[in-house]
N, C-alpha and C positions, 0 to 999 in steps of 0.2 A: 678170746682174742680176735675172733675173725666178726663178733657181732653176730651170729645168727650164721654163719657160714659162706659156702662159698655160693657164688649166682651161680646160675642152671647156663649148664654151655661154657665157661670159663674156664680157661686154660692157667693152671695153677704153676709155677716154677717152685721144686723142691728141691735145694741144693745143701750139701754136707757133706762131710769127710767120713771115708766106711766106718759103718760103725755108728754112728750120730742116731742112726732110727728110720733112715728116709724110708728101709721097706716095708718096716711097722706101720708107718703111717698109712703106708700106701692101702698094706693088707686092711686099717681099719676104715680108711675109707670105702673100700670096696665092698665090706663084710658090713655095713652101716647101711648101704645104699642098699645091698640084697634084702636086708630087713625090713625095706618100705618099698619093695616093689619094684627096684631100679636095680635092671642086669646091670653085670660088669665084667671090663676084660682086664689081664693083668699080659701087657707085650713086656719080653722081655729078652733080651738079643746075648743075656751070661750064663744065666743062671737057669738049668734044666728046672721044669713043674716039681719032680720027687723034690729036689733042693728047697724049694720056695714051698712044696707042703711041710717038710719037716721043719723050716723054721715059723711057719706060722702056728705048728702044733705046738713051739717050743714059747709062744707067746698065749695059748689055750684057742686056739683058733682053728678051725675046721673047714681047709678051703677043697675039700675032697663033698665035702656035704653041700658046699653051695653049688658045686659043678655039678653034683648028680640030683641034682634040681633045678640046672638050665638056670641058674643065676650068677653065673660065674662063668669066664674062658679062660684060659690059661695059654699063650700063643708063643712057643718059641720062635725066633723069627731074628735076620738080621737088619739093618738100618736100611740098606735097597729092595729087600721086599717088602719092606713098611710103605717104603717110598712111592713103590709100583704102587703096592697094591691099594692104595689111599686113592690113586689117579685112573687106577681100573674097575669098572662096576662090576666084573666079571672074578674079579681075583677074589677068592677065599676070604682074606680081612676083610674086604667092602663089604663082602654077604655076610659076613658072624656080624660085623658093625648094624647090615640096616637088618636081617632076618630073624637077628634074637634082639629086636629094638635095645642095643647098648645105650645105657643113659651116666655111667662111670668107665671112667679109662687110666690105666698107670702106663705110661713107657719108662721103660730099665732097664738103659739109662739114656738120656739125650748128649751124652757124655761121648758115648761112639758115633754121633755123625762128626763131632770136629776134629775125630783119629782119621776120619777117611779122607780130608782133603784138608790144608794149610793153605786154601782161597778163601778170602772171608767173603766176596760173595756167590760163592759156589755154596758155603756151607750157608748163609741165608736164606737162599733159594732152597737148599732143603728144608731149615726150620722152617719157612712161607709155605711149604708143601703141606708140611706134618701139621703143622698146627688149622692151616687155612681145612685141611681134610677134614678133622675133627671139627673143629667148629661148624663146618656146614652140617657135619651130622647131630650138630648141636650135643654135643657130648662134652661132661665136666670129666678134663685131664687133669692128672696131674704128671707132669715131668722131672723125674728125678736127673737130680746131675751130681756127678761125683766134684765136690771141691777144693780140687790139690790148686795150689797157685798154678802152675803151667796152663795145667788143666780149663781153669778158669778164664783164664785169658785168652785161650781157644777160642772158645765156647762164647766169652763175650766180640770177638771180632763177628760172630754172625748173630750178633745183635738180638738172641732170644730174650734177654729181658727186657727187650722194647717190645717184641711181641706177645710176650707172657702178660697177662692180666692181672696175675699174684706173682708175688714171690715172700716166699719163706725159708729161710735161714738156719740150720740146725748145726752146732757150734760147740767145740770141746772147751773148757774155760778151766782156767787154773784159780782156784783158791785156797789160799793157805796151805801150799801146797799141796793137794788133792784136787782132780779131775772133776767137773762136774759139767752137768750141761747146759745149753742156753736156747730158747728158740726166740725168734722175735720176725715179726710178718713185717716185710719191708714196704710191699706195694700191696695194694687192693683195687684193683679201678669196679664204681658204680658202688661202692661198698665200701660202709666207715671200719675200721679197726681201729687195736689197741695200738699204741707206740712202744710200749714198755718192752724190753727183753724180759724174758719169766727164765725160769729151770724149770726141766722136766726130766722125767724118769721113763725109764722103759720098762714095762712091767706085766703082769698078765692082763690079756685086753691090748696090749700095746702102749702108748705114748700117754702119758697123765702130767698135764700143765700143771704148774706149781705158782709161786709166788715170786716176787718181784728180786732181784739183786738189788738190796739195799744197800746204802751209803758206798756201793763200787762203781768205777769207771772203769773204760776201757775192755769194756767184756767180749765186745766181736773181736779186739785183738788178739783173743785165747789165754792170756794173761791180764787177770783184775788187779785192780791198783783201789786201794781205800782213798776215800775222799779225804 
């Protein structure tokens, strides 16, 4: 779907509703880039490291063995020490960022800078922090974001999908009545992709793209309708 993947430095927007898979994704991107040489950090401002090792084990994943081979960070942290410490070369994130040359990065979630202020451009100026930080360190993020409607509406007043590079979509769909899921990459900049929404399954390994929603419409509205 992405064509060959994401560019090197490219700040990825990944948004869903709990549960959709965003931190499957995340873990496999990260466990993917360890495999060919490219540290990676997983920030995450919820969710303790014990939490996020036992669901990556519950996916066959082992992020205890990439840490204990300096291929992995694990950083609990909240959204104003991201914030500092992105604009300080002395603060702890800036050194793990340039001293174990980070080349993947997850934040988890970009969902709590738009709970800390209801200015939409207070909360820009953060996203312009966060993102402008990483990019200079040329590090490929990806940014998850939770997709409740309020939620979303936050989150778009500080205009992160005009600074996000990608965005990808992960989506609960009703058919026939039964649940299934839907991914589909909205934006790509410098980079061809697919148009199609696909299903995907979560599985051991994580996220496995499937085939196309045939003869349905309306599938980002959570409910398909047959043509």
């Amino acid at each position: 779907m992405l064509c060959g993947g994401f560019l090197p430095g490219s700040i990825i927007l990944v948004r869903g509703a709990p549960g959709t898979g965003k931190t499957s994704l995340a873990f496999q991107f990260l466990l993917e880039g360890a495999t060919h040489g490219e540290a990676g950090v997983f920030i995450s401002f919820e969710e303790f490291p014990l939490s996020l090792y036992r669901d990556a084990e519950s996916l066959g994943l082992n992020l205890r063995d990439m840490e204990s081979q300096g291929k992995l960070r694990i950083i609990f942290t909240s959204p104003d020490v991201l914030l500092n410490g992105l604009q300080d070369p002395d603060n702890i994130i800036q050194r793990t960022l340039v001293e174990q040359n980070i080349r993947r990065a997850v934040v988890d979630s970009a969902t709590h800078f738009a709970r800390i202020t209801e200015d939409p451009t207070e909360l820009r100026n953060m996203y312009n922090h966060v993102v402008n930080g990483l990019r200079r360190e040329s590090i490929t993020t990806l940014l998850l974001s939770e997709e409740r409607r309020s939620e979303y509406q936050r989150a778009d007043k500080g205009g992160l999908a005009f600074l996000s590079d990608g965005i990808i979509i992960l989506r609960y769909v009703e058919v026939e009545s039964a649940v299934e899921r839907a991914i589909v990459v909205l934006k790509l900049r410098g980079s061809d992709h697919t148009r199609e929404i696909r299903h995907y399954t979560i599985q051991q390994g994580g996220l496995q793209v499937g085939g196309i929603f045939e003869e349905r419409g309306a599938i980002l509205s959570g409910i398909s309708q047959r043509y």
